[in-house]
C-alpha positions as CSV (number, residue, x, y, z in Angstrom):
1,X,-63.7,54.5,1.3
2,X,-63.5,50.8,2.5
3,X,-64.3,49.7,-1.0
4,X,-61.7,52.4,-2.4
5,X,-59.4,50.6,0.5
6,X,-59.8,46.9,-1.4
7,X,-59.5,47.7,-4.5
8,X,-55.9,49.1,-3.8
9,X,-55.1,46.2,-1.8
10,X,-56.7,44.0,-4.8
11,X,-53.9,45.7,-7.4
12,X,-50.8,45.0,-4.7
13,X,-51.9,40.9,-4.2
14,X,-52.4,40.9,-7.9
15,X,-48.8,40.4,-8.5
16,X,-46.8,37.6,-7.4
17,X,-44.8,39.2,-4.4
18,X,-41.2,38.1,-3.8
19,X,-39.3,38.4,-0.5
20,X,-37.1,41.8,-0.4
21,X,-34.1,39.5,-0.3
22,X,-35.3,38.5,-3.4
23,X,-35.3,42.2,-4.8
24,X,-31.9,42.4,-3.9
25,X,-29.7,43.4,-7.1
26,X,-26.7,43.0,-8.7
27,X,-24.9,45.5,-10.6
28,X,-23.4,43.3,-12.7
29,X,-25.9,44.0,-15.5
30,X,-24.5,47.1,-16.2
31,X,-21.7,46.2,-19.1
32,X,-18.3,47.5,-18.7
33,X,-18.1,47.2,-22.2
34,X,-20.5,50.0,-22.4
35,X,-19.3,52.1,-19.6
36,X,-15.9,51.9,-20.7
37,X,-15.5,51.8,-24.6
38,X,-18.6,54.4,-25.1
39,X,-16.5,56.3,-27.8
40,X,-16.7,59.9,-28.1
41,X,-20.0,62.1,-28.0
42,X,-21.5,59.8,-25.5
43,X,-20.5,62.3,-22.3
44,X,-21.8,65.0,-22.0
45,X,-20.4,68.4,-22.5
46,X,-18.5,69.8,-18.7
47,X,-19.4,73.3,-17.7
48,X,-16.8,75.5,-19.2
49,X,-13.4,75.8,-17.5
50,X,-11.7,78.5,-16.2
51,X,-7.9,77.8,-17.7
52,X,-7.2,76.9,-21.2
53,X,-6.7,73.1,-21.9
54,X,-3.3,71.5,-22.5
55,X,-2.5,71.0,-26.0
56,X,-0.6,67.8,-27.4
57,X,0.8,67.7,-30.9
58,X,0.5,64.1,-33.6
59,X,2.4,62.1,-31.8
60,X,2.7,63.5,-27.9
61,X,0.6,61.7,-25.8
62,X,-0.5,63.0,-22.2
63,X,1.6,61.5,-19.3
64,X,-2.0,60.3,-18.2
65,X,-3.4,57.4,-20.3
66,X,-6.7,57.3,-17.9
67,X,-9.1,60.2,-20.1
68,X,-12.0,59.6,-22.0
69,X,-12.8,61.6,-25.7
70,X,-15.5,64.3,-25.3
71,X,-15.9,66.3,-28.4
72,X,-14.7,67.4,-31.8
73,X,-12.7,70.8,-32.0
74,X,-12.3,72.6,-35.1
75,X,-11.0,76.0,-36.1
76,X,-11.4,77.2,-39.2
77,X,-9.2,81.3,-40.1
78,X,-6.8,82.6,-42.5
79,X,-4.1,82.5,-40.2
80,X,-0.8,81.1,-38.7
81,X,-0.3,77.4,-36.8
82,X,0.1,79.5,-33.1
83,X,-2.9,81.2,-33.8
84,X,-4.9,78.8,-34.3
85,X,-3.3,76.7,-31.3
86,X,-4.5,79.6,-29.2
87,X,-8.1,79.8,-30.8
88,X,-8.8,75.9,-30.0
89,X,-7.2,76.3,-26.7
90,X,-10.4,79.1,-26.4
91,X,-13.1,76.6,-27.8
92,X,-11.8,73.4,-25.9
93,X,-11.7,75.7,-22.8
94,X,-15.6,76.7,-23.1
95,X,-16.3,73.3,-23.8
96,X,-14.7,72.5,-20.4
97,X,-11.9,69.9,-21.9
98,X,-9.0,68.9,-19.7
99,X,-6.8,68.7,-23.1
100,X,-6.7,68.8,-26.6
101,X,-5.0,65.7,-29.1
102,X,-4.5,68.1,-32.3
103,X,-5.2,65.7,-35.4
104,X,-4.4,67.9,-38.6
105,X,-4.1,70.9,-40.3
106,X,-5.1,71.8,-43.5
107,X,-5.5,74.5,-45.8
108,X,-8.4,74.5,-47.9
109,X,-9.3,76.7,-50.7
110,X,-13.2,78.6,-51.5
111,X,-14.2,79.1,-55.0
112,X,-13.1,82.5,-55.5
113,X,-9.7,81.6,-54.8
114,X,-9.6,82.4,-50.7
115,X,-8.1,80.1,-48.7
116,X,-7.8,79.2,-44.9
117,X,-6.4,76.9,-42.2
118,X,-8.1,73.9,-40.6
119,X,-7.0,72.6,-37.4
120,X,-8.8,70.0,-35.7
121,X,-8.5,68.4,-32.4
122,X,-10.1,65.7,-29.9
123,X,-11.1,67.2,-26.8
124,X,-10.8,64.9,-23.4
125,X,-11.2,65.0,-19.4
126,X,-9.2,62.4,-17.9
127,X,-11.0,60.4,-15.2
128,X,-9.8,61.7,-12.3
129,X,-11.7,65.1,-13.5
130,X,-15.3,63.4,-14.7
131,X,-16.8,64.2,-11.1
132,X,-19.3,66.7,-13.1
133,X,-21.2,63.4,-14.2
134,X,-22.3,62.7,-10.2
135,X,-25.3,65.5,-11.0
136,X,-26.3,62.4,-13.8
137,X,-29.0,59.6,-13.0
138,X,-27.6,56.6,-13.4
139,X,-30.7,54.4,-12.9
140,X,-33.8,54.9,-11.1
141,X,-35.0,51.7,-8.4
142,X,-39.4,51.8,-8.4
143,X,-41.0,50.2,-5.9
144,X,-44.7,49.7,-5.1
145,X,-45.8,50.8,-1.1
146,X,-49.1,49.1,0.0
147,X,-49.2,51.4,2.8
148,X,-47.1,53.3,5.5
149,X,-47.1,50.5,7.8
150,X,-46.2,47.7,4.9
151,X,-42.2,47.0,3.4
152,X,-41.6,48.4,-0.3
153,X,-42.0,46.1,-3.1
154,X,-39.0,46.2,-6.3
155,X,-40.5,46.4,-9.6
156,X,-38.3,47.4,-11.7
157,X,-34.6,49.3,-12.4
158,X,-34.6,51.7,-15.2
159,X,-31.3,52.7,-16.3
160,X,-30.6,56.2,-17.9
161,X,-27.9,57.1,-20.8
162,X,-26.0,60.5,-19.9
163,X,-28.8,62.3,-22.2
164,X,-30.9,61.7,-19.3
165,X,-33.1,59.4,-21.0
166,X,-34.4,55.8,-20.4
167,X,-31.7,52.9,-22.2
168,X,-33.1,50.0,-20.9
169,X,-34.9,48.4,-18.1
170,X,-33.9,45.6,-15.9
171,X,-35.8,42.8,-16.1
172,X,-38.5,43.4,-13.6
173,X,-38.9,42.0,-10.4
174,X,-42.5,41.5,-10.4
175,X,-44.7,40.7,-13.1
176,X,-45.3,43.6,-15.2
177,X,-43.2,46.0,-13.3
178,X,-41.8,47.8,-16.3
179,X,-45.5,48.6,-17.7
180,X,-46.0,50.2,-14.1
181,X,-43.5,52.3,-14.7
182,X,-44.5,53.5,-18.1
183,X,-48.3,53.5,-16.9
184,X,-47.0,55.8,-14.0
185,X,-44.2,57.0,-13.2
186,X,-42.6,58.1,-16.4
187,X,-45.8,59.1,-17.9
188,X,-46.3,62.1,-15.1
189,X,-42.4,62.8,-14.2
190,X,-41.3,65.7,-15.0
191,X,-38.2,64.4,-16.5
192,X,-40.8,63.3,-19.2
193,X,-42.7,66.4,-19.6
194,X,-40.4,69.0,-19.3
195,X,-36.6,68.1,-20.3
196,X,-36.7,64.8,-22.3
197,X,-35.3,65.5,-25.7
198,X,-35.6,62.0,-28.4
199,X,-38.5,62.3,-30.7
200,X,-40.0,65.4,-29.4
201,X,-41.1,68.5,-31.1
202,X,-41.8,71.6,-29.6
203,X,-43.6,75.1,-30.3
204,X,-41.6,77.4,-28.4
205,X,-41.4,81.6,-28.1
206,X,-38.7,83.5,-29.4
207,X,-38.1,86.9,-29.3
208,X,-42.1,88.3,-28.8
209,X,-43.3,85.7,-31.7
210,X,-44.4,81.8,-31.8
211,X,-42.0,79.4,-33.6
212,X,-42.9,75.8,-34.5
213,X,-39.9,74.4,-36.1
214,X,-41.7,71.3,-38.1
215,X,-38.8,70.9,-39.8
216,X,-36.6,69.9,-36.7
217,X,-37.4,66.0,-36.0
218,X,-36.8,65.4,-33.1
219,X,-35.5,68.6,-31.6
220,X,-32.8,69.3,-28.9
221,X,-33.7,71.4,-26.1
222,X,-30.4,71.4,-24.8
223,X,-29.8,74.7,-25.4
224,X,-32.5,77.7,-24.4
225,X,-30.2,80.9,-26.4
226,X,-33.0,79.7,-29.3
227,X,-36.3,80.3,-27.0
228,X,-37.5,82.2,-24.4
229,X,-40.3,79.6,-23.5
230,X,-41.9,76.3,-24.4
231,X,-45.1,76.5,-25.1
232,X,-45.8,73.0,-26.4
233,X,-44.2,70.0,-26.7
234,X,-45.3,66.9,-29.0
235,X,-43.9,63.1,-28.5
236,X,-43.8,61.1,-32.1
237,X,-43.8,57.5,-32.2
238,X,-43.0,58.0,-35.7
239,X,-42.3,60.6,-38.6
240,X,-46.4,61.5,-38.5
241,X,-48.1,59.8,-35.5
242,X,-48.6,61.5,-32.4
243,X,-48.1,59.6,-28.7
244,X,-49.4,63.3,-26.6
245,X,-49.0,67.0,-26.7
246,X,-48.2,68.7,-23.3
247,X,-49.4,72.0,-23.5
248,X,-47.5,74.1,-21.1
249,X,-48.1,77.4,-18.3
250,X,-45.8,79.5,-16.4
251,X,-46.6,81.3,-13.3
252,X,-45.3,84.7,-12.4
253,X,-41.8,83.7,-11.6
254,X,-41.3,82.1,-15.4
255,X,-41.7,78.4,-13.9
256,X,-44.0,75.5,-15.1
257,X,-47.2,76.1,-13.5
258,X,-49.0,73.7,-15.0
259,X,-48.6,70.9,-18.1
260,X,-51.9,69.6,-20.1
261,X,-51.4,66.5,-21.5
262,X,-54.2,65.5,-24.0
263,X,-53.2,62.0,-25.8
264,X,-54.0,60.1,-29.3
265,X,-55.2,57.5,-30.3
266,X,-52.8,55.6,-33.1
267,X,-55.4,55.6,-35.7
268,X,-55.6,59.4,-37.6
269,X,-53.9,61.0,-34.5
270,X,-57.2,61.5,-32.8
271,X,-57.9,62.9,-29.6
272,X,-57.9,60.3,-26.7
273,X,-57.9,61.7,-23.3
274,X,-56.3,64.5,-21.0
275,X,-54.1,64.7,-17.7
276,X,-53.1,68.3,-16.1
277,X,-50.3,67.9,-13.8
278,X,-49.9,70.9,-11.5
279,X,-46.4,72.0,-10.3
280,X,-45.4,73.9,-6.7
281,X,-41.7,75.0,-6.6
282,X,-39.3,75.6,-4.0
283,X,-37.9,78.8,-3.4
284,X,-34.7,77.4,-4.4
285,X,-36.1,76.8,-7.9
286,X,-36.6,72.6,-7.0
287,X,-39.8,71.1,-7.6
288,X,-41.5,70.5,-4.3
289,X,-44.6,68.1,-5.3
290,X,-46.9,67.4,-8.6
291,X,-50.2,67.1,-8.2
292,X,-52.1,64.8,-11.2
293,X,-55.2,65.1,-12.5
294,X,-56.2,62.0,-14.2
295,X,-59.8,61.2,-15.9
296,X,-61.6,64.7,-14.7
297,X,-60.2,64.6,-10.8
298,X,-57.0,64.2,-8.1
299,X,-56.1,61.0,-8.5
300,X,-52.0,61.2,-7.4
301,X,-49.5,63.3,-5.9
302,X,-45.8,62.9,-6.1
303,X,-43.5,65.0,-3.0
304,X,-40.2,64.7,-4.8
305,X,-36.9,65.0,-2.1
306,X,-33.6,65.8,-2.4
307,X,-29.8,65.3,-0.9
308,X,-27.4,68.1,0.3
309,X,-26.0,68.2,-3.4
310,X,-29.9,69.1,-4.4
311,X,-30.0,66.1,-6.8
312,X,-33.0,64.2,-6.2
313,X,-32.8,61.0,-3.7
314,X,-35.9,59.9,-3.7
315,X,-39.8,60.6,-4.9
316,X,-43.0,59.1,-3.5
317,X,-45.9,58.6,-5.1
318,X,-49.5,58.6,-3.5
319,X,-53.5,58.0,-4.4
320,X,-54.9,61.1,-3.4
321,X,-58.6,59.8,-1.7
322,X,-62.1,62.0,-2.0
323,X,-61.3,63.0,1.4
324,X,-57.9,64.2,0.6
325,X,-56.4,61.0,2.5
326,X,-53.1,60.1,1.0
327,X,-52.7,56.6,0.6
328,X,-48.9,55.4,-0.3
329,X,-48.6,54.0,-4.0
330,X,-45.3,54.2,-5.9
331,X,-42.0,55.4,-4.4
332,X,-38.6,55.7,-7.0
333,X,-35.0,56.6,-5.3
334,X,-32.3,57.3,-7.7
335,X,-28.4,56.6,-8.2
336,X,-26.0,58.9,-9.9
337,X,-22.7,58.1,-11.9
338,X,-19.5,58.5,-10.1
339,X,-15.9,58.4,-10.9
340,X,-16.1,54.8,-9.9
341,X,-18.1,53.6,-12.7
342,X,-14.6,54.6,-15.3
343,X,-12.3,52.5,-13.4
C-alpha cells in the first residue's frame, strides 16, 4: 500500500502545480459573439407549452425585440389561410415557442394535378422565457485532489454546446490537463456512454426485434418513440473506423445496469482492451455512484451529487485501493446556462 501511496503522489508532483489563485478564471473566454448571434437551431427545443403561441404576420413585429429564433414551422393542407394559422399555432405550441413570425404562403401543385397551401413560420422564445436552458451544462471545472486533507488542483474547463456535448476546452491550467480529462473523466462519464449523440451508432430494440440502423451516420438519440432500448452503441472517428463499442445491460427497473466498453485499435478495427462500468441508481431515478473496472479489476469510483433542482453540482472521482480504501483522485463541479448569459 505505501508503494501504491507513492506512485499516486508521484503522478500529482509530476505536473507543474500553480497556486489556486492562479487557477482563478475569467469568463471572458466565452464569446458573446457566440452566445448571442448563434442563429436558429442552435437551442434546443422547450418542453411543449400549454397555450398556443402568438402569431405575427410579414411585417408585424413583437412589441418585444429581446427573443431568440428556435425552429422552423411548416404546415402543409388543402385548406384556407385561418386554418392553417390555427394548425401552426398547434405545432409551434408543442414545440414550446413563445410566438410565431409567419414568412409565406404558397400554393403548390403535385403531379396529378392536387394542390395545397404552404405556410411557414419562425418559431421564437424571447429571453425573458429561456429559463428552461438552466437544466443545460454550460461547462464543466476538473480538478485533481491529492488527498482529503490537500487543496484541489484546476486542470482544465470544458465547455458544452446546448447538445450537451464537448465545444472546446480552455486552455488548461496544468500541463496536460485536457488529456486527463479525456484519459478519465469523459472516457467513463456517463454523459459519454449513455446520452452523447455526434458520431455514434447504435443497435437498439424496437418493438420485440433488434435494429441496427447502419445506414444512420451518426444517429440522434434524441428521441426514444423509435426504441425501446439500447443495446449497443458504437463511437466512429470516421465513416469506417471504430474508437469503442459500449455494450449495454438493464436491471429489473429498465435502467443501465451495467456498460462494457471493449476499444480498437486504429489499424483494421481490432480489438484493444475492455472497461465495465457498473451503475447504482437512486430511487429517484439519479445515478448515485459508478463503479470502473479498468485492466481486469476496481480501479475508480465516481459518487456523483446533485442540487435541490437535481441537476448535478458536483462529482468526485476516487482510486479504489485492494483494500477497498478510497483515495481522492479527480473531482468535476458543473455550471449551467442562465438567462444571464442572453443579455
Amino acid at each position: 500500500m505505501f508503494f501504491l501511496r507513492i506512485i499516486v503522489l508521484a503522478f500529482f508532483l509530476s505536473f507543474n502545480l500553480p497556486s489556486l489563485a492562479q487557477a482563478d478564471l475569467s469568463l471572458e473566454w466565452y464569446p458573446n459573439s457566440d452566445r448571442h448571434n448563434m442563429g436558429m437551431g442552435i437551442y434546443p427545443l422547450p418542453p411543449p407549452s400549454n397555450k398556443l403561441p402568438e402569431v405575427f404576420l410579414p411585417y408585424e413585429h413583437p412589441k418585444d425585440s429581446a427573443f431568440v429564433k428556435l425552429t422552423m414551422l411548416e404546415v402543409r393542407e388543402d385548406a384556407p389561410y385561418n386554418e392553417l394559422i390555427i394548425k401552426i399555432r398547434e405545432e409551434g405550441k408543442k414545440q414550446g415557442v413563445d410566438a410565431i413570425l409567419i414568412l409565406d404562403k404558397k400554393r403548390e401543385f403535385e403531379t396529378d394535378g392536387r394542390h395545397f397551401e404552404t405556410l411557414t413560420g419562425v418559431g421564437i422564445r424571447y429571453i425573458k422565457n429561456m429559463n428552461y436552458l438552466n437544466s443545460y451544462v454550460k461547462w464543466q471545472k476538473v480538478y485533481f485532489q491529492n488527498s482529503a486533507e490537500s487543496p484541489v488542483i484546476h486542470a482544465v474547463t470544458v465547455a458544452y454546446n446546448y447538445d450537451s456535448e464537448v465545444w472546446k476546452l480552455l486552455p488548461e491550467i496544468i500541463p496536460n490537463g485536457d488529456t486527463v480529462f479525456t484519459k478519465y473523466v469523459r472516457r467513463w462519464s456517463p454523459q459519454h456512454l449513455l446520452t452523447e449523440t455526434k458520431n455514434w451508432k447504435y443497435v437498439a430494440e424496437y418493438k420485440d426485434r433488434t435494429w441496427n440502423p447502419d445506414y444512420q451516420f451518426p444517429v440522434k438519440l434524441s428521441s426514444s418513440k423509435y426504441y425501446d432500448k439500447v443495446l449497443e452503441r458504437t463511437l466512429y472517428t470516421s465513416y469506417y473506423h471504430r474508437e469503442k463499442k459500449c455494450k449495454l445491460t438493464y436491471d429489473s427497473d429498465g435502467k443501465v445496469a451495467s456498460v462494457e466498453i471493449t476499444y480498437f485499435l486504429e489499424s483494421a478495427n481490432k480489438k484493444k482492451n475492455k472497461d465495465i462500468v457498473y451503475f447504482k441508481w437512486r430511487p429517484d431515478g439519479l445515478i448515485q455512484k459508478t463503479d470502473i473496472h479498468a485492466r481486469n479489476g476496481l480501479h475508480f469510483r465516481e459518487h456523483f451529487f446533485y442540487d435541490a433542482e437535481n441537476r448535478l453540482q458536483y462529482s468526485s472521482m476516487v482510486r479504489v485501493l485492494s483494500d477497498k480504501q478510497e483515495i481522492p483522485f479527480i473531482k468535476s463541479t458543473y455550471e449551467y446556462f442562465s438567462i444571464a448569459d442572453f443579455e
